[in-house]
C-alpha positions as CSV (number, residue, x, y, z in Angstrom):
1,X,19.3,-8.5,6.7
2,X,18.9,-7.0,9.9
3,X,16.2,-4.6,10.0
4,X,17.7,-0.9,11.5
5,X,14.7,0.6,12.3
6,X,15.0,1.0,16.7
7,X,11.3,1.9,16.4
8,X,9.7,-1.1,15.0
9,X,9.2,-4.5,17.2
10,X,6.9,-7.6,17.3
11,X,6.0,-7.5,13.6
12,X,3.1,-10.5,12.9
13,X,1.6,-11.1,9.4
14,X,-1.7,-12.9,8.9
15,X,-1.9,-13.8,5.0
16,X,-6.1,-12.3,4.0
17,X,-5.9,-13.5,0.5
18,X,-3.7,-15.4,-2.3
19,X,-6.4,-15.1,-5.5
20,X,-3.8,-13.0,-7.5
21,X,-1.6,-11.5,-5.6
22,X,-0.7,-11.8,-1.8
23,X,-2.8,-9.4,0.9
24,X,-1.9,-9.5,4.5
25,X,-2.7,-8.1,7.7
26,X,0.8,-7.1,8.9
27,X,0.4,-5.8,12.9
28,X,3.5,-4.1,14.9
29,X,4.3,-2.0,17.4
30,X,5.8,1.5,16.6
31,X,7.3,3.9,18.9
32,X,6.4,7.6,17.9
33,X,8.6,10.7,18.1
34,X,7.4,11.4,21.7
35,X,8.5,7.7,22.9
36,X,5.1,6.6,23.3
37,X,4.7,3.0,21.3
38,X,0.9,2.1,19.7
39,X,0.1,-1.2,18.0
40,X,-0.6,-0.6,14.7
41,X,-2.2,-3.0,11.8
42,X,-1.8,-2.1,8.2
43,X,-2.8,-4.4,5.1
44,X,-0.3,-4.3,2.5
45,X,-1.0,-5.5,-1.0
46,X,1.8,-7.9,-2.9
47,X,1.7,-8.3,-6.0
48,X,5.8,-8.3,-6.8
49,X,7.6,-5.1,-8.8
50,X,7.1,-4.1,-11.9
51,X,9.0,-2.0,-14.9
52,X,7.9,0.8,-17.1
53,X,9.4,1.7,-20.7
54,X,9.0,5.2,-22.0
55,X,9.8,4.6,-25.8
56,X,10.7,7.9,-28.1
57,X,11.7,8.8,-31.6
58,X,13.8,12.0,-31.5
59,X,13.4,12.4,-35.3
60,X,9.5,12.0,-35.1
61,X,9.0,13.7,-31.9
62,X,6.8,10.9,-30.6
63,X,6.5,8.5,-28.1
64,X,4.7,5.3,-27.9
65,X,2.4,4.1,-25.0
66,X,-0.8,2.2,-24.4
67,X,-4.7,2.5,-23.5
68,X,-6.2,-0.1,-21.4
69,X,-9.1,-1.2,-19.4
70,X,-8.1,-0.9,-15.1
71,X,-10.9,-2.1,-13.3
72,X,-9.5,-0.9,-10.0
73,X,-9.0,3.1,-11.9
74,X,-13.0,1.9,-13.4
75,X,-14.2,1.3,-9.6
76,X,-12.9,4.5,-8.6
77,X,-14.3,6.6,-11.2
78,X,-16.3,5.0,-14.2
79,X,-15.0,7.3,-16.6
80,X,-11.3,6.5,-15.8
81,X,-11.6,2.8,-17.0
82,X,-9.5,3.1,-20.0
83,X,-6.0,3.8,-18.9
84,X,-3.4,5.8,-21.0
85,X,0.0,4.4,-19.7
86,X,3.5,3.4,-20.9
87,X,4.4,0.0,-21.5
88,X,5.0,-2.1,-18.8
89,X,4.8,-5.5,-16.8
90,X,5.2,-7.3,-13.7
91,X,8.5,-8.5,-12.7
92,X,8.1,-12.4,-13.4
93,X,10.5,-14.8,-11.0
94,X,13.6,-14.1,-11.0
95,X,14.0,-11.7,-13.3
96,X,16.0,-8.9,-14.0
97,X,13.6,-5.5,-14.6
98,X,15.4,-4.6,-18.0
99,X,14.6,-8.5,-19.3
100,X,11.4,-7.5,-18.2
101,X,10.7,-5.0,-20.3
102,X,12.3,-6.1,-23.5
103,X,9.8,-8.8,-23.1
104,X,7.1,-6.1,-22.3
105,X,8.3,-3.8,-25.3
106,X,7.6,-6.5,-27.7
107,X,4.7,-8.5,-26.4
108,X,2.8,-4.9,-25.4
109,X,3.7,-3.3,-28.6
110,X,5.4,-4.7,-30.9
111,X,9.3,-3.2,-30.7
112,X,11.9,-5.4,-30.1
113,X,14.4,-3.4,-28.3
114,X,17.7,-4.5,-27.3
115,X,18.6,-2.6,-24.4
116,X,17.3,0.3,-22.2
117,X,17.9,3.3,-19.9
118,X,17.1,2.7,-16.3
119,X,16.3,6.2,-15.2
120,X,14.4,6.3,-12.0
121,X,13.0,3.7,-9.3
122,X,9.6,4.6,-7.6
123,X,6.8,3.3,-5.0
124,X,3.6,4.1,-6.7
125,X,1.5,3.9,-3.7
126,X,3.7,2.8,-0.4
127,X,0.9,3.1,1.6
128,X,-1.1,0.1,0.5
129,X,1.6,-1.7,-2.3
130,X,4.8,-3.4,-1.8
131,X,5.3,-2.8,-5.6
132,X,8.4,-1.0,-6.7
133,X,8.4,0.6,-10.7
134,X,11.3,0.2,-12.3
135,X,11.8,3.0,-14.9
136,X,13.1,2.9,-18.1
137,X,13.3,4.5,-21.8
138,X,14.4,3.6,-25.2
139,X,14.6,5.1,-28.8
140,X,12.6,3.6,-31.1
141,X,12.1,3.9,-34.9
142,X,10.3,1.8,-37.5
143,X,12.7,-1.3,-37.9
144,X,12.5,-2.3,-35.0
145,X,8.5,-3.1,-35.1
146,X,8.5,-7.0,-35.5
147,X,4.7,-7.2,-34.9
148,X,1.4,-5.6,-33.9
149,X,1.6,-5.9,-30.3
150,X,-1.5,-5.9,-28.0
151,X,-0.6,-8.0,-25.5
152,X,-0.8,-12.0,-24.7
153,X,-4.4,-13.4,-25.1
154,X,-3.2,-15.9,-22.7
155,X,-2.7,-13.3,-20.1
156,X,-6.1,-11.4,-21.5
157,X,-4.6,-8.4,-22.1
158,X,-6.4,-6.4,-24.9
159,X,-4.1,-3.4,-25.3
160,X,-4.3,-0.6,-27.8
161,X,-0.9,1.2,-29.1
162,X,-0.7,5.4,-29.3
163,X,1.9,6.6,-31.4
164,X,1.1,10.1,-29.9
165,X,3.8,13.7,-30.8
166,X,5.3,14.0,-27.4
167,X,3.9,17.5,-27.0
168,X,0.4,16.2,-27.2
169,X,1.5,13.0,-24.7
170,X,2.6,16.6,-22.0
171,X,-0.7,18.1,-22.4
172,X,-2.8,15.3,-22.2
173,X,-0.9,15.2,-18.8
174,X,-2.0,18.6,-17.8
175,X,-5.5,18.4,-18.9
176,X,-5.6,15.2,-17.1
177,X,-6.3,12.3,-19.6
178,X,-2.8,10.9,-18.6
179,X,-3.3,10.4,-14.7
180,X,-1.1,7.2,-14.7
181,X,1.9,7.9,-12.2
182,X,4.6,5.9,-13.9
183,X,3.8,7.3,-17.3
184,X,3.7,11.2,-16.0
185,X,7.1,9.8,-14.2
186,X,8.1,9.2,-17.5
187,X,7.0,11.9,-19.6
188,X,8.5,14.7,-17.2
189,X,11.8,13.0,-17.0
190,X,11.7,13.1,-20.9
191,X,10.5,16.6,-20.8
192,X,13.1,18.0,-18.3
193,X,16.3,15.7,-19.3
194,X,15.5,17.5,-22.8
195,X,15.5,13.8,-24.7
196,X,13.5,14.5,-27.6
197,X,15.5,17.8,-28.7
198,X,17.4,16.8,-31.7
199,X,21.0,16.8,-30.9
């Protein structure tokens, strides 16, 4: 695909590390608003896209999401190690983001859903992340719980579940416990497309 951008030329990439994911050095020349072109040099982080899940229970008023350790969230403030987030997961190969997260859904905690609403597609940090979050929720209720969840040992994932009332998951937003984009994504799409109000 051809790339339209008439301000963007001689683009190199110089690969700085493949431990888990892929960082380069990507250096181009950009021409500014006043004509003048600058090389530039950006590193840019790739670790593939991703998918979210915002499950909810209209007759409970709850929603279900996770805690976890982030050592990157940890390194920036020690007190912020332990993550409150939605369910989610990397993209894996070729696959589609809602089989993504029905895997996710039942691996992370336990539901086994059969389909989902893809509501909104978002760069969490285009700055520094090729990722792209894929966005989706789901009803859930208590037959669809086929085991305990947690996460696969195999990928070391240790996760705790939080059946939370979705008016406590809002405020934990506003007094900042919830600082996880996707998941406030999540939550205020919930809260403004009115989805837990019993119909």
């Amino acid at each position: 695909m051809k790339n339209l951008m008439n301000n963007l030329k001689n683009i190199t990439k110089t690969t700085l590390s493949k431990e888990w994911a892929r960082l380069d050095r990507i250096d181009y020349d950009y021409q500014f608003k006043n004509g003048e072109w600058k090389r530039l040099s950006r590193e840019c982080y790739n670790r593939g896209n991703g998918a979210a899940i915002l499950l909810y229970n209209v007759e409970k008023q709850t929603v279900i999401l996770t805690k976890q350790f982030r050592m990157p969230a940890y390194e920036n403030n020690k007190n912020e190690g332990m993550s409150i987030e939605a369910c989610a997961g990397a993209i894996d190969n070729n696959d589609k983001p809602l089989e993504t997260i029905i895997r996710e859904t039942e691996e992370e905690v336990g539901y086994k859903i059969d389909n989902a609403k893809q509501v909104l597609t978002a760069y969490t940090s285009p700055g520094a992340l090729t990722e792209k979050m894929y966005l989706f929720v789901a009803e859930y209720n208590e037959t669809m719980k086929v085991s305990k969840g947690g996460g696969l040992e195999s990928e070391d994932e240790d996760i705790e579940i939080l059946e939370l009332s979705f008016s406590k998951a809002i405020a934990m937003v506003k007094n900042e416990e919830i600082i996880d984009a996707k998941t406030i994504m999540l939550l205020q799409y919930a809260q403004i497309n009115e989805l837990l109000i019993p119909v």
